[in-house]
Chimera marker file (.cmm) of the C-alpha trace (Angstrom):
<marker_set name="trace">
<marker id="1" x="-21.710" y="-69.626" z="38.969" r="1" g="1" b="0" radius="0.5"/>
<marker id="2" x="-19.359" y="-72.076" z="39.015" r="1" g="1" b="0" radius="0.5"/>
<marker id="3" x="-19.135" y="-74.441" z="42.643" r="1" g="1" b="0" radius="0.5"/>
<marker id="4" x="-16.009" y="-73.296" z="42.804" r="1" g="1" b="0" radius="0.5"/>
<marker id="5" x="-16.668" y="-69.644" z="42.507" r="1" g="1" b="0" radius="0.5"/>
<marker id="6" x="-19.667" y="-70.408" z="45.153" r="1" g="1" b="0" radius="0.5"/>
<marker id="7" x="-17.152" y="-72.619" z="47.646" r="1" g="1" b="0" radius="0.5"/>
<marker id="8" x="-14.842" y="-69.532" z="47.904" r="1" g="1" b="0" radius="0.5"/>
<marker id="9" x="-17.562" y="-66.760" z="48.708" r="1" g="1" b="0" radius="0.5"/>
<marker id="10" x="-18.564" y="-69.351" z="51.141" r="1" g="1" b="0" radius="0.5"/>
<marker id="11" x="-15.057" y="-69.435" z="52.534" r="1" g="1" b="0" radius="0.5"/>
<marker id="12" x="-14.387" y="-65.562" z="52.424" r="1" g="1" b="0" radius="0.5"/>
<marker id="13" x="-18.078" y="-64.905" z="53.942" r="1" g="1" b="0" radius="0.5"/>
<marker id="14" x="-17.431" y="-67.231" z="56.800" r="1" g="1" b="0" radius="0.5"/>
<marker id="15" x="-14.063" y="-65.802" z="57.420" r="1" g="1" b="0" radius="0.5"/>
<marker id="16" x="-15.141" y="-61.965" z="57.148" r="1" g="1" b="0" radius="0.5"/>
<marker id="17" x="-18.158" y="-63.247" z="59.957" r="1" g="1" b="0" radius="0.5"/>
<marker id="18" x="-15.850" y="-64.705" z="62.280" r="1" g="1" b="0" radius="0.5"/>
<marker id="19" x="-13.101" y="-61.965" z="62.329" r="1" g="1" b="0" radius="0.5"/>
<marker id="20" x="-16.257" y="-59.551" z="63.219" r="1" g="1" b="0" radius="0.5"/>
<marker id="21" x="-17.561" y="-62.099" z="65.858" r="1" g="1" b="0" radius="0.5"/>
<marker id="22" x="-14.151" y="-62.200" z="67.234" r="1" g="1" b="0" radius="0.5"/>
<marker id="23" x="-13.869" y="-57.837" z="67.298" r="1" g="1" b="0" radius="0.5"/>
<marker id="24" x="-16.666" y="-57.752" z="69.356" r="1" g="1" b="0" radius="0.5"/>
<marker id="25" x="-19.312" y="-56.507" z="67.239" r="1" g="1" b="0" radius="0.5"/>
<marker id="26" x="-22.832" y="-57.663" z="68.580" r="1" g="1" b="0" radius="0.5"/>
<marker id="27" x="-21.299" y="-59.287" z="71.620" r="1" g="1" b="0" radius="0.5"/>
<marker id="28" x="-24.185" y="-60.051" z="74.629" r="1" g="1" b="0" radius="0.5"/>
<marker id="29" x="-26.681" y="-62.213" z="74.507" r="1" g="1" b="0" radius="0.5"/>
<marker id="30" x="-27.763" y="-64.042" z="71.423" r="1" g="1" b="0" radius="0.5"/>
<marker id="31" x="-30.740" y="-64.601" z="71.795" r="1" g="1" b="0" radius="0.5"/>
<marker id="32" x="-32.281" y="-61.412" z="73.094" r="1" g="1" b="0" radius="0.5"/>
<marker id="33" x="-32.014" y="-57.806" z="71.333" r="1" g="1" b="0" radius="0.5"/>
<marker id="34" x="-31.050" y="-54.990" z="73.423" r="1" g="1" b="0" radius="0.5"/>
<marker id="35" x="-33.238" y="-52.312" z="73.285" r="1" g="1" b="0" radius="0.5"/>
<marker id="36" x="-32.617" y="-49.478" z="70.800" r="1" g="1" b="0" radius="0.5"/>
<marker id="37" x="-32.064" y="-46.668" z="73.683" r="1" g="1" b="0" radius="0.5"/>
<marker id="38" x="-29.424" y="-49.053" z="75.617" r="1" g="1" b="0" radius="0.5"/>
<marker id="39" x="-27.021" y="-49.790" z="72.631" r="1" g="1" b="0" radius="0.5"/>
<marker id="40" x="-23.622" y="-49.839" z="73.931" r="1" g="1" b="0" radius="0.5"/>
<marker id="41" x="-21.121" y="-46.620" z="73.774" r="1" g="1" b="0" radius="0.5"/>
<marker id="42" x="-19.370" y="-46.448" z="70.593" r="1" g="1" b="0" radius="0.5"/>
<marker id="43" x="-22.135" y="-48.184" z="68.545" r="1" g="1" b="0" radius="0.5"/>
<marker id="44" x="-22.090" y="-46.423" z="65.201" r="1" g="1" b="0" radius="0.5"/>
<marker id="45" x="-25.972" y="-47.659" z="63.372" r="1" g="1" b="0" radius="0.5"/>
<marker id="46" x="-24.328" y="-45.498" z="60.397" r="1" g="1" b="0" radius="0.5"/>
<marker id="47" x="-21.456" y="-47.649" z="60.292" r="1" g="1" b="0" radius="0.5"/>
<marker id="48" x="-23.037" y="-50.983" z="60.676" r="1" g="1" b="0" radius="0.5"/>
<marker id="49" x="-25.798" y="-49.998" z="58.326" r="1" g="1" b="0" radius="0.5"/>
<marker id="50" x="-22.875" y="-48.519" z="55.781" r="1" g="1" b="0" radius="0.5"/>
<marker id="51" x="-24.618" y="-45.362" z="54.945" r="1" g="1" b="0" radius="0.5"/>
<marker id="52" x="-23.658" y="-41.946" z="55.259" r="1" g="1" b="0" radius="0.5"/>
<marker id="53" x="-25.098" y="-39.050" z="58.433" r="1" g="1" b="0" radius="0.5"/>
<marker id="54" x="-28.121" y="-37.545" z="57.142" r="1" g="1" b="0" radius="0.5"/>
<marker id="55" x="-29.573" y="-40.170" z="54.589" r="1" g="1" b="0" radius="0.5"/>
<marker id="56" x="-32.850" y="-40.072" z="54.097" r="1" g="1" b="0" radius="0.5"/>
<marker id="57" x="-35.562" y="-42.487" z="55.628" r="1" g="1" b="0" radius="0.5"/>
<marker id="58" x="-35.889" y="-44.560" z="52.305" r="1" g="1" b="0" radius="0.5"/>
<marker id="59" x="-31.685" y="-44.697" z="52.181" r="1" g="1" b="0" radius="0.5"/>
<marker id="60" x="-32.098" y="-45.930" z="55.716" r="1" g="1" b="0" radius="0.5"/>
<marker id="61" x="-34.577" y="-48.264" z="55.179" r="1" g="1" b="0" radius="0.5"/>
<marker id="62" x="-33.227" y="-49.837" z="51.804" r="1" g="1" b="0" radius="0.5"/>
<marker id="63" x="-29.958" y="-50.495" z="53.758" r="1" g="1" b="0" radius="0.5"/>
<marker id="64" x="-31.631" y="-51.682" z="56.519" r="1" g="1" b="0" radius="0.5"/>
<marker id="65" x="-32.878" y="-54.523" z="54.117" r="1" g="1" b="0" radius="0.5"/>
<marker id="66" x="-29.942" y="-55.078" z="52.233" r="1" g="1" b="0" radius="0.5"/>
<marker id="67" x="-27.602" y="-55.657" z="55.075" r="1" g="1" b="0" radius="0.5"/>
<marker id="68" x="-30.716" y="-57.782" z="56.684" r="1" g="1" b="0" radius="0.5"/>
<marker id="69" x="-30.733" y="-60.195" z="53.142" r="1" g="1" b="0" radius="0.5"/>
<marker id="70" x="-27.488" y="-60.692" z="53.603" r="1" g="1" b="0" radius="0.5"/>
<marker id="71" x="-26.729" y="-61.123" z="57.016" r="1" g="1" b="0" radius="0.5"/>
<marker id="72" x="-29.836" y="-63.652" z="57.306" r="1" g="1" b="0" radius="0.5"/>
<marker id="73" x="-29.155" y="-66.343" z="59.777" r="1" g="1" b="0" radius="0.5"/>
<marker id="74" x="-31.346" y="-68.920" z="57.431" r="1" g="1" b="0" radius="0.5"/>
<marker id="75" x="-29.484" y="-67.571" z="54.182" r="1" g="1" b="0" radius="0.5"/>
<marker id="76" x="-26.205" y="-68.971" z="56.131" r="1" g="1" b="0" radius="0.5"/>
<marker id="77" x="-27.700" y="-72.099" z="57.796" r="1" g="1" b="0" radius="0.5"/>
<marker id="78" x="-26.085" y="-75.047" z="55.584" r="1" g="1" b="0" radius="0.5"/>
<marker id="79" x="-22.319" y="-73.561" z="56.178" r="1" g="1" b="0" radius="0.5"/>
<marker id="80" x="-22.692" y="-74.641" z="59.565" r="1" g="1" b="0" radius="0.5"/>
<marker id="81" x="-24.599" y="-73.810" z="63.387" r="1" g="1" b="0" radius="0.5"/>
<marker id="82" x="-21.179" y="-71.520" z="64.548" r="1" g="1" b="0" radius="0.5"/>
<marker id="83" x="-21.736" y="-69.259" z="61.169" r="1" g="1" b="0" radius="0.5"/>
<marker id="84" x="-25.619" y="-69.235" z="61.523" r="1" g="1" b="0" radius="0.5"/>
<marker id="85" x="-24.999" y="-67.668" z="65.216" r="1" g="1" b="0" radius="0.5"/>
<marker id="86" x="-22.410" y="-65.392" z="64.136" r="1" g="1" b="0" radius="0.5"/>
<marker id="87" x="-24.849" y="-63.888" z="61.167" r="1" g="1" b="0" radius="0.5"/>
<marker id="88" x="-27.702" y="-64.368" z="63.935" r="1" g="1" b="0" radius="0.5"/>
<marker id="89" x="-25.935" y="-62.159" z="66.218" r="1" g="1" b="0" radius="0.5"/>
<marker id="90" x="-24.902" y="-59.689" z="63.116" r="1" g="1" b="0" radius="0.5"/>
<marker id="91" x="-28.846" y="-59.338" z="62.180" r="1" g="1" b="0" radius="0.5"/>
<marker id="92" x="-29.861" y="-58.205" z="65.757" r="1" g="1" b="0" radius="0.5"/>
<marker id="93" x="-26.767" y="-55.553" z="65.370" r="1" g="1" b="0" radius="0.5"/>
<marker id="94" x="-28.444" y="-54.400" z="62.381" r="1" g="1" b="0" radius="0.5"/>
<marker id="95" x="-31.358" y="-54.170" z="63.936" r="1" g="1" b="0" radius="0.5"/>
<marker id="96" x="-30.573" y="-52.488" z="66.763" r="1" g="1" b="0" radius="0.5"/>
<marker id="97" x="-29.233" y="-49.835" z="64.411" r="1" g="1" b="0" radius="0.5"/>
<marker id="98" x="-32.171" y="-49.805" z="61.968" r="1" g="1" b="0" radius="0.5"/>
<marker id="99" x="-34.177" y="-48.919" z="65.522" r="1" g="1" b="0" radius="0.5"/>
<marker id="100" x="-32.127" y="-46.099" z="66.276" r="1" g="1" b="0" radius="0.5"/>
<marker id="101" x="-32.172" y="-44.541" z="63.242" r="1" g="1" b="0" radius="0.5"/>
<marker id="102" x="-35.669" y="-45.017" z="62.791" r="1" g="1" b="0" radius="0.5"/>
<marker id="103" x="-36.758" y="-43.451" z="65.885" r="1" g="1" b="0" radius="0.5"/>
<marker id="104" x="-34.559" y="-39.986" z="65.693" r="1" g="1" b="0" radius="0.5"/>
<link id1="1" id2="2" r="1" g="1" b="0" radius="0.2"/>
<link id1="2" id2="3" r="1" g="1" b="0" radius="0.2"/>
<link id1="3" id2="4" r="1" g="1" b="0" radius="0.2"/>
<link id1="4" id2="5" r="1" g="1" b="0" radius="0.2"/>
<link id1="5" id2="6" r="1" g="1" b="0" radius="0.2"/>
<link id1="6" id2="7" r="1" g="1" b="0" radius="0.2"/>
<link id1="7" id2="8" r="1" g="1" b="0" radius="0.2"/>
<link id1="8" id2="9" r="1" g="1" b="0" radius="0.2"/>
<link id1="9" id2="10" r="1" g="1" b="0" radius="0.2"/>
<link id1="10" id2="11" r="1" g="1" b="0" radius="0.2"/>
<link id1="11" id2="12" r="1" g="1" b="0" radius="0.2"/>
<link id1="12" id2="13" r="1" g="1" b="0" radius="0.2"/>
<link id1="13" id2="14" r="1" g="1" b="0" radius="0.2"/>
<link id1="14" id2="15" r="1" g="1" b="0" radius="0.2"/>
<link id1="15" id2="16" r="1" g="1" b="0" radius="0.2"/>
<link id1="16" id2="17" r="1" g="1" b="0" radius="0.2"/>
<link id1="17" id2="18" r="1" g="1" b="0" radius="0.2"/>
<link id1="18" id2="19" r="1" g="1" b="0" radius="0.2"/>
<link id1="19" id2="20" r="1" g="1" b="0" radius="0.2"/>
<link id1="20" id2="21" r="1" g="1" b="0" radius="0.2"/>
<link id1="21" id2="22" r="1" g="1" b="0" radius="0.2"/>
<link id1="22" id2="23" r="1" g="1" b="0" radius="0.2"/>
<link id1="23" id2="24" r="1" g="1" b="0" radius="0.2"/>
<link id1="24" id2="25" r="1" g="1" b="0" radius="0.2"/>
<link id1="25" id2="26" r="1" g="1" b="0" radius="0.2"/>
<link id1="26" id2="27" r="1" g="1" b="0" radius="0.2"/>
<link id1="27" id2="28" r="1" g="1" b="0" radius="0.2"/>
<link id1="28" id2="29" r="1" g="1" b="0" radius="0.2"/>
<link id1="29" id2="30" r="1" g="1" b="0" radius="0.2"/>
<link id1="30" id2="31" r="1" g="1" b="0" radius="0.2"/>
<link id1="31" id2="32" r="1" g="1" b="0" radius="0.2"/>
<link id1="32" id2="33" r="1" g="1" b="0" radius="0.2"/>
<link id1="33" id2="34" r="1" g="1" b="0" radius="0.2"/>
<link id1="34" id2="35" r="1" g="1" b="0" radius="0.2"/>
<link id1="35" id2="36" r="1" g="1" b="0" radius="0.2"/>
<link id1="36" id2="37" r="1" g="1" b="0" radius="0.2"/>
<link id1="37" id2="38" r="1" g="1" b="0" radius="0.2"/>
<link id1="38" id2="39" r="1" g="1" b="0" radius="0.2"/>
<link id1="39" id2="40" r="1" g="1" b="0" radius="0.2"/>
<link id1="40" id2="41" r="1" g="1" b="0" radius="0.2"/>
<link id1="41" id2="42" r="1" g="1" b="0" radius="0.2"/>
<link id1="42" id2="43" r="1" g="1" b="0" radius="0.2"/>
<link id1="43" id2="44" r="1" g="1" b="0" radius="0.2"/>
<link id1="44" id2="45" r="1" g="1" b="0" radius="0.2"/>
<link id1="45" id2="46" r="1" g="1" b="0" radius="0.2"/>
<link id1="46" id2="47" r="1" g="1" b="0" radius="0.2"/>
<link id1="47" id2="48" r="1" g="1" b="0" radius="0.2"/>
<link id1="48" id2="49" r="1" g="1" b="0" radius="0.2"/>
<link id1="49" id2="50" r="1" g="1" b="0" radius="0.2"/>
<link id1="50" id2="51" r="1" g="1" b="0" radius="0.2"/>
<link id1="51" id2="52" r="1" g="1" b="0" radius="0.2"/>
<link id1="52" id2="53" r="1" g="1" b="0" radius="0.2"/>
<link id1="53" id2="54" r="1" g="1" b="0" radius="0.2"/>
<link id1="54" id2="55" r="1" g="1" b="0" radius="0.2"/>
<link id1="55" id2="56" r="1" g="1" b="0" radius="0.2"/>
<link id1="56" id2="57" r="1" g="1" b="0" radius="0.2"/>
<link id1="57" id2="58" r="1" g="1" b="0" radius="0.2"/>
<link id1="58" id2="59" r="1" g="1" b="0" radius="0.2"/>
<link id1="59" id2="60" r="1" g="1" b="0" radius="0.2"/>
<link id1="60" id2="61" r="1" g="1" b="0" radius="0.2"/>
<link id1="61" id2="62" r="1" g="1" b="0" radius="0.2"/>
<link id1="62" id2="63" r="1" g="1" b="0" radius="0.2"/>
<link id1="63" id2="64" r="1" g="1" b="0" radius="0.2"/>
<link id1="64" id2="65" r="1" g="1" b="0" radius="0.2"/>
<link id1="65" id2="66" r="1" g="1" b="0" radius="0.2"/>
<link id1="66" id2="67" r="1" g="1" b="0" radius="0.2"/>
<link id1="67" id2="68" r="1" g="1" b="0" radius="0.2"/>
<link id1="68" id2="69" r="1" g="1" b="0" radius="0.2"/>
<link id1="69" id2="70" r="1" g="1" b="0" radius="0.2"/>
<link id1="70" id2="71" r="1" g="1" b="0" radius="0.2"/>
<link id1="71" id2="72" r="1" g="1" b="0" radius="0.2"/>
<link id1="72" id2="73" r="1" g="1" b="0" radius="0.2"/>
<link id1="73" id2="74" r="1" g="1" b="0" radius="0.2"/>
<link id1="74" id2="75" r="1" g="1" b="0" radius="0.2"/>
<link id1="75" id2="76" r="1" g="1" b="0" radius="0.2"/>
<link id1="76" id2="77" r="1" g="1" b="0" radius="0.2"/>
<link id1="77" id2="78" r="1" g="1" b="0" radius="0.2"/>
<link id1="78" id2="79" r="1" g="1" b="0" radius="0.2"/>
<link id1="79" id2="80" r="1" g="1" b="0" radius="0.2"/>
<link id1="80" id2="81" r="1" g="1" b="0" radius="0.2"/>
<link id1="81" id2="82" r="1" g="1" b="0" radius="0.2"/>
<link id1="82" id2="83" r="1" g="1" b="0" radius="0.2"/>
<link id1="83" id2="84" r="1" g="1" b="0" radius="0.2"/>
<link id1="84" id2="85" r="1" g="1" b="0" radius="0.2"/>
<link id1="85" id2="86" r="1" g="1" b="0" radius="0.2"/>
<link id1="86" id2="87" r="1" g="1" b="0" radius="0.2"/>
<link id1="87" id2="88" r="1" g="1" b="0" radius="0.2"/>
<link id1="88" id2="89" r="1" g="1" b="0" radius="0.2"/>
<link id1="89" id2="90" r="1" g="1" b="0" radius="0.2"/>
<link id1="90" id2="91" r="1" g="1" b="0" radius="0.2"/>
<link id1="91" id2="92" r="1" g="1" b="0" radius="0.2"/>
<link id1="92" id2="93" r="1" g="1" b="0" radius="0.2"/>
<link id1="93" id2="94" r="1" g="1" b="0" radius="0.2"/>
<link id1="94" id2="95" r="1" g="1" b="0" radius="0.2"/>
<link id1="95" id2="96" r="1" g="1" b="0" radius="0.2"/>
<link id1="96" id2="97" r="1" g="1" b="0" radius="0.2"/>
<link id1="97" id2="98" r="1" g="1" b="0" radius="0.2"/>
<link id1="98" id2="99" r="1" g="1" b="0" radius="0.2"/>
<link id1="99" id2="100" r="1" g="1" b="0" radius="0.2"/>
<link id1="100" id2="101" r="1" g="1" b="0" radius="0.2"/>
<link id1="101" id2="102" r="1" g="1" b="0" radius="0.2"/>
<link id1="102" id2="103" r="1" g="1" b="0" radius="0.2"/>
<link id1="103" id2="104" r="1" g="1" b="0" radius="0.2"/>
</marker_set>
């Protein structure tokens, strides 16, 4: 790809990352995952795991480590230390979900 091409999916990623920090999503502390039976009301895992009710443990689990590749803090660390806590605090949403679909 192109630098170019690369520049503006670093632009649009960083943008997309801050309008979610800014929503809400995966507000508390950063630095410390809340447990999986204390997520807050209205916390969808389906949603921020982007698969449908009822998949299957391997569906689960392959999205689990999809959104986790991409959401990486360390995949995001050169744009900058506000977008590396923005994806940090987007990895423990993820995982917070992954938990409580993995123990139902």
């Amino acid at each position: 790809m192109s630098r170019l091409v690369l520049l503006l999916l670093a632009a649009v990623a960083i943008w997309w990352l801050l309008r979610r920090a800014q929503s809400g999503v995966g507000r508390g502390h950063p630095g410390r995952a809340q447990s999986a039976d204390r997520a807050p009301a209205g916390f969808d895992p389906y949603r921020v795991l982007g698969i449908e009710r009822g998949a299957s443990p391997g569906e689960i689990r392959r999205a689990y480590r999809q959104q986790l590749l991409h959401y990486h803090p360390d995949r995001v660390a050169e744009l900058g230390e506000e977008l590396r806590q923005v994806a940090h605090r987007r990895t423990l949403e993820i995982q917070r979900a992954y938990d409580l679909l993995k123990a139902s």
